[in-house]
FILOLO-42131 format. One line per 10 residues: number of its first residue (from 1); their letters; for each residue z negated, x, y of C-alpha. Coordinates in steps of 0.2 Angstrom, whole numbers, plus 5000, padded with zeros to 4 digits. Layout:
NUM	A	Z,X,Y ~ ...
end
This chain:
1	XXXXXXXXXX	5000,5000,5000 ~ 5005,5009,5016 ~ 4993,5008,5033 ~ 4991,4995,5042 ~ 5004,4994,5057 ~ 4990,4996,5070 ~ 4984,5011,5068 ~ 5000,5019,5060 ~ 5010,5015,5078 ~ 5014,5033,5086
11	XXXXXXXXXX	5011,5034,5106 ~ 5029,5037,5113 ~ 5030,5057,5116 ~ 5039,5050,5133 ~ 5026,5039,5137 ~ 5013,5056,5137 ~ 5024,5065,5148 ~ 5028,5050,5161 ~ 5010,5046,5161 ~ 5005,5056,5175
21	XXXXXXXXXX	5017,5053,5185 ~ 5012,5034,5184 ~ 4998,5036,5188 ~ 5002,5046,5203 ~ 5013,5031,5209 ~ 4998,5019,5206 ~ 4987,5029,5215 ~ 4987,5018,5232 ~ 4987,5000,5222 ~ 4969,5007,5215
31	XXXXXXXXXX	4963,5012,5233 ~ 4967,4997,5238 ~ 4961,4988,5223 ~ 4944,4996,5226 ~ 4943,4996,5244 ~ 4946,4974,5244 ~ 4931,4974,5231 ~ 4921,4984,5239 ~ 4923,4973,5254 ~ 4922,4957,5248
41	XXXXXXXXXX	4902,4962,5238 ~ 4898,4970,5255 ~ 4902,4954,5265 ~ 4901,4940,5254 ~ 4883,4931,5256 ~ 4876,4927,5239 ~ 4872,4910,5234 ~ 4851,4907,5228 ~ 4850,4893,5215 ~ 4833,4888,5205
51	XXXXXXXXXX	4838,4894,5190 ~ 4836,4913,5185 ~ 4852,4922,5184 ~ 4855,4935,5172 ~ 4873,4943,5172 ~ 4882,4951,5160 ~ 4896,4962,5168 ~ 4907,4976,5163 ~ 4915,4991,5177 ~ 4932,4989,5165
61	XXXXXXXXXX	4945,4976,5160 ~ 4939,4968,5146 ~ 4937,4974,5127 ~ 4917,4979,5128 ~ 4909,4964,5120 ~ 4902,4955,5133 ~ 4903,4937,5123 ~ 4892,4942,5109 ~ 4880,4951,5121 ~ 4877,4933,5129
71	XXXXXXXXXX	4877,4925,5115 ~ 4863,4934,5107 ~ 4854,4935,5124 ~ 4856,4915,5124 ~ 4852,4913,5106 ~ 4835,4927,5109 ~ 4829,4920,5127 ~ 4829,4899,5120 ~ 4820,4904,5103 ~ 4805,4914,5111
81	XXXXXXXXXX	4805,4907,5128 ~ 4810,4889,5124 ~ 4819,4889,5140 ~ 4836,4879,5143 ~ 4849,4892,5143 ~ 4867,4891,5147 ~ 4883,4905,5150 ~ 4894,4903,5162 ~ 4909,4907,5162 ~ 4925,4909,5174
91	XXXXXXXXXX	4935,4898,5163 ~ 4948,4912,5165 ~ 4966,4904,5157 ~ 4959,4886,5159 ~ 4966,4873,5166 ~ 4951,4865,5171 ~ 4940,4874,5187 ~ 4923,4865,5184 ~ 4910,4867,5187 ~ 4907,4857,5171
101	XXXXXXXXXX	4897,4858,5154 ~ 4910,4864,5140 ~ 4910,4851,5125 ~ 4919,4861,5109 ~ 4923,4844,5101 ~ 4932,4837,5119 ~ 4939,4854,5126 ~ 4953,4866,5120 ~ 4955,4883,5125 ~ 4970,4879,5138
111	XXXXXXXXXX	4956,4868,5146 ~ 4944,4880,5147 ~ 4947,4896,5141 ~ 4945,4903,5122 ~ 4928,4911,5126 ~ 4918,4897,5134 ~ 4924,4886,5123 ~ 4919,4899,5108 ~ 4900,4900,5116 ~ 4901,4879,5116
121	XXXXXXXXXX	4900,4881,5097 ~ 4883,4891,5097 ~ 4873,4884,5112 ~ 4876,4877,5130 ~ 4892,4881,5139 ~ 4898,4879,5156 ~ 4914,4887,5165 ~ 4916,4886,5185 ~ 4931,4896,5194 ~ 4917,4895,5211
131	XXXXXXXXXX	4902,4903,5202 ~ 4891,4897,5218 ~ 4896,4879,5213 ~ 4892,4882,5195 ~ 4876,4888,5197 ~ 4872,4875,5209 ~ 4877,4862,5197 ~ 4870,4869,5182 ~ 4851,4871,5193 ~ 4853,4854,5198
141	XXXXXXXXXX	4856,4848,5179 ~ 4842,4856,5174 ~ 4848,4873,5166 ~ 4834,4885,5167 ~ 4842,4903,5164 ~ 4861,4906,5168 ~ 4869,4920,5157 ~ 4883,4925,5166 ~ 4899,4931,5155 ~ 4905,4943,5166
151	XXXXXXXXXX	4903,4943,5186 ~ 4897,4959,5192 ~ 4910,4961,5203 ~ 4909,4942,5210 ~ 4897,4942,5224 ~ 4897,4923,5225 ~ 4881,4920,5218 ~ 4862,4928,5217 ~ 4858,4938,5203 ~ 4840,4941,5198
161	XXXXXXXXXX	4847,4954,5183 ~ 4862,4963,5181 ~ 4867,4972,5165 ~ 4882,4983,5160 ~ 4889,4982,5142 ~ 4899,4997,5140 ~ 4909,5001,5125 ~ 4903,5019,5118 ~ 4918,5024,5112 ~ 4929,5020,5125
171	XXXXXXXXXX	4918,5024,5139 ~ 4928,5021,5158 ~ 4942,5028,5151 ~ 4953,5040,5160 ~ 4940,5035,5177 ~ 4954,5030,5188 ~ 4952,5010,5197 ~ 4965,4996,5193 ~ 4980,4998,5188 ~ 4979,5016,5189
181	XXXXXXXXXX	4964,5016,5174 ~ 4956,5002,5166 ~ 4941,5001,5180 ~ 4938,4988,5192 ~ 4929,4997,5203 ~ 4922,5016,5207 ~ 4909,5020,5192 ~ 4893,5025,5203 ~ 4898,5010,5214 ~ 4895,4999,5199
191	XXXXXXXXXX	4880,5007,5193 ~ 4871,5006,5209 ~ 4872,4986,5210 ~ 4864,4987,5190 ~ 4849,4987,5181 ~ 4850,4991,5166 ~ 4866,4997,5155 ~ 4869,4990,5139 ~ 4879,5001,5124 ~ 4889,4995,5112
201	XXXXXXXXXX	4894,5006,5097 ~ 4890,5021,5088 ~ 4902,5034,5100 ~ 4896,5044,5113 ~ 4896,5037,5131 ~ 4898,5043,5146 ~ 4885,5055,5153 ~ 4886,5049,5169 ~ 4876,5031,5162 ~ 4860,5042,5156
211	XXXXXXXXXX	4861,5051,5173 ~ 4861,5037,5184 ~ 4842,5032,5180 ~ 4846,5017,5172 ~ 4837,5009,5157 ~ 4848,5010,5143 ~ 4849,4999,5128 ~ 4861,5003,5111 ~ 4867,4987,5103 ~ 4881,4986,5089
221	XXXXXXXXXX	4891,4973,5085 ~ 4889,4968,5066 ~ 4895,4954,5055 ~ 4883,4938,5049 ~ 4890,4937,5031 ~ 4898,4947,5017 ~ 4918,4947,5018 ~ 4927,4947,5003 ~ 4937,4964,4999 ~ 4955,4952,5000
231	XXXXXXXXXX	4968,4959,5005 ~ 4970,4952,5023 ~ 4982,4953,5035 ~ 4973,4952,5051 ~ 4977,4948,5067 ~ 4969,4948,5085 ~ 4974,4946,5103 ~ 4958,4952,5112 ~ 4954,4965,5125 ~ 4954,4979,5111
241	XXXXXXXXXX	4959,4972,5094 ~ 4957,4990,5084 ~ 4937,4985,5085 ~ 4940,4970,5076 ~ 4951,4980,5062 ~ 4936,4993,5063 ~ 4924,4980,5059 ~ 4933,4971,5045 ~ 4937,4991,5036 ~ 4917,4995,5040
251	XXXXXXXXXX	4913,4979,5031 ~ 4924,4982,5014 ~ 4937,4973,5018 ~ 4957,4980,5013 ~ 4968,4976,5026 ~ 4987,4976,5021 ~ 4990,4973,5039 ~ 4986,4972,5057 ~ 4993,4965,5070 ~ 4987,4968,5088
261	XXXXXXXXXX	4992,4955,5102 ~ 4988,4954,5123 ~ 4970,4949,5126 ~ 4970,4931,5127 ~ 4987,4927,5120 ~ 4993,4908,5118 ~ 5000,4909,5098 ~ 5017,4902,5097 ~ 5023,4890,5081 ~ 5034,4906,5079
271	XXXXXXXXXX	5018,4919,5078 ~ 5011,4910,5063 ~ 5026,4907,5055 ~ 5030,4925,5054 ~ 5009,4930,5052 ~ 5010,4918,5039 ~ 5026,4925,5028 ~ 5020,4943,5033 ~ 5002,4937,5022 ~ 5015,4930,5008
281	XXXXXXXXXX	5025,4945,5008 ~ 5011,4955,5007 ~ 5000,4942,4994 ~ 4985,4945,5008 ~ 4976,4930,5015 ~ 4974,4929,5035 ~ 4958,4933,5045 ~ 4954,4935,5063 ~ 4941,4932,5077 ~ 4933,4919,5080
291	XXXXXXXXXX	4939,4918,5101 ~ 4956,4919,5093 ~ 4954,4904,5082 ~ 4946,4896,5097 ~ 4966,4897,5103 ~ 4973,4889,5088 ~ 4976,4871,5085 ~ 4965,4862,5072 ~ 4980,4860,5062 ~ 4982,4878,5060
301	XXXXXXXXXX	4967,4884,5057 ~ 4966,4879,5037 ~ 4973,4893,5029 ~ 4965,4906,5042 ~ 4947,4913,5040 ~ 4935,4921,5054 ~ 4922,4937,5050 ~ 4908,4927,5063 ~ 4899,4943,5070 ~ 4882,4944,5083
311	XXXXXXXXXX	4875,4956,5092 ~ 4860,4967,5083 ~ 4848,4976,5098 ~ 4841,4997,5093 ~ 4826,4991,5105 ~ 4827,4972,5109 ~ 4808,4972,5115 ~ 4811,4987,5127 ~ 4827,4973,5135 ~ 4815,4960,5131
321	XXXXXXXXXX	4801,4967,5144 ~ 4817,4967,5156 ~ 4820,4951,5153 ~ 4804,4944,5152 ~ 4802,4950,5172 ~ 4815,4939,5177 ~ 4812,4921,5167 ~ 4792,4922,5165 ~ 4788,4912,5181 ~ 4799,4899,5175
331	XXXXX	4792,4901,5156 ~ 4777,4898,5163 ~ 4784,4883,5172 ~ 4786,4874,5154 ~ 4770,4876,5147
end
């Protein structure tokens, strides 16, 4: 059986070369990038709201595993501080704007977006383009804690904790600002506004993370049940689908293929068809994530399977005393 496709793609010796050059070209679209950031968190006047605001951010384009780190944030907070707690989310890809409560058996992904309606499943939901409007609405609803699924770059509202989730093997990548790297804005700018840093994986991160004086937590993404060995072929359009692949080899699985698509992708009838006569030709079943099932219809999901994963802390209580600064007053408010 030969490698998957994935990881057996070559890098274009041309692309290497041109790379520099590109980035060279972009360099002005990232000043400017940074420089319009930058302006609007220095000048935008945060919305207060009653509820506590926790915020999960990242300082990169997508890909570090911010959704399972508010999922088990959510799932951890409600079991030992029986408070409300909901996500919030920008909806990005929706159609819908909100602010409004995500309901998994009333919403589809192209009305909401794949990962809101992926936390709908496990907990409490909501999604608002205007985070000041959400927050507002969800306060006013009765929502205790608000776990923001990204957002550290939107100054719209408060936040009484800010956390970065940082992949460890990926890091900031080449440390160049959007498009000229994958950043979305200058690295120490980023971890001033923190406090703490969150790290997912067993690579090594950046140095500059331990030097900034920051708590940091190590968390790895791991999967709830055993997986049959297969063989699969698997397919995932998310921010870095190699992790996914990672996951299911590190778990026993045999992959006979993998396909990578663009984070967020809308599957066509003609994408199935041709996942599904790949799986044929290669007498594998399919598997992918479960925010790329979120995308599918109900009709196609029969004959596909998920590998459902959470997020397991190094030193939960050490985040929990963090935590526990923030949402006591209002813990103590239920008892």
């Amino acid at each position: 059986m030969r490698e998957p496709r994935f990881w057996a793609r070559d890098i274009d010796p041309k692309s290497r070369e041109a790379a520099p050059l590109f980035r060279f070209l972009c360099s002005p679209a990232a000043w400017l990038y940074a420089t319009v950031t930058r302006h609007k968190i220095a000048t935008t006047t945060p919305e207060s709201v009653s509820a506590k605001v926790i915020c999960v951010g990242n300082l990169t384009a997508g890909g570090v595993g911010k959704s399972p780190v508010v999922a088990g944030l959510r799932r951890h907070i409600e079991a030992k501080y029986q408070l409300r707690v909901a996500t919030l989310s920008r909806g990005y890809k929706g159609k819908l704007k909100g602010p409004l409560k995500v309901d998994s058996a009333q919403h589809s992904a192209s009305d909401v977006g794949d990962e809101p309606l992926m936390l709908a499943q496990t907990g409490e939901a909501w999604i608002g383009a205007d985070r000041a409007a959400a927050g507002t609405a969800m306060s006013s609803d009765g929502v205790d804690v608000i776990l923001m699924d990204d957002g550290h770059q939107n100054p719209g509202l408060m936040k009484d904790l800010s956390l970065i989730v940082v992949d460890s093997t990926a890091g900031f990548g080449n440390g160049f600002v959007i498009p000229k790297g994958p950043l979305r804005e200058p690295v120490l700018e980023g971890l001033s506004r923190a406090d703490a840093v969150i790290v997912l994986g067993d690579g090594n991160p950046p140095a500059i993370i331990f030097d900034s004086g920051l708590p940091v937590f190590q968390g790895r993404i791991a999967p709830t049940r055993k997986i049959d060995k297969g063989p699969y072929v698997a397919f995932a359009g998310i921010g870095r689908p190699e992790k996914f692949f990672d996951t299911l080899t590190k778990a026993g699985a045999v992959l006979a293929d993998a396909i990578p698509y663009p984070d967020h992708y809308a599957y066509k009838p003609s994408d199935l068809r041709y996942l599904r006569q790949l799986a044929a030709e290669r007498d594998a079943r399919l598997i992918t994530t479960e925010k790329d099932m979120a995308r599918l219809a109900l009709t196609d999901r029969d004959d596909i399977q998920t590998l459902p994963i959470e997020l397991q802390f190094d030193q939960i209580e050490a985040l929990d005393k963090l935590i526990a600064d923030v949402i006591k007053p209002s813990a103590n408010g239920k008892d």
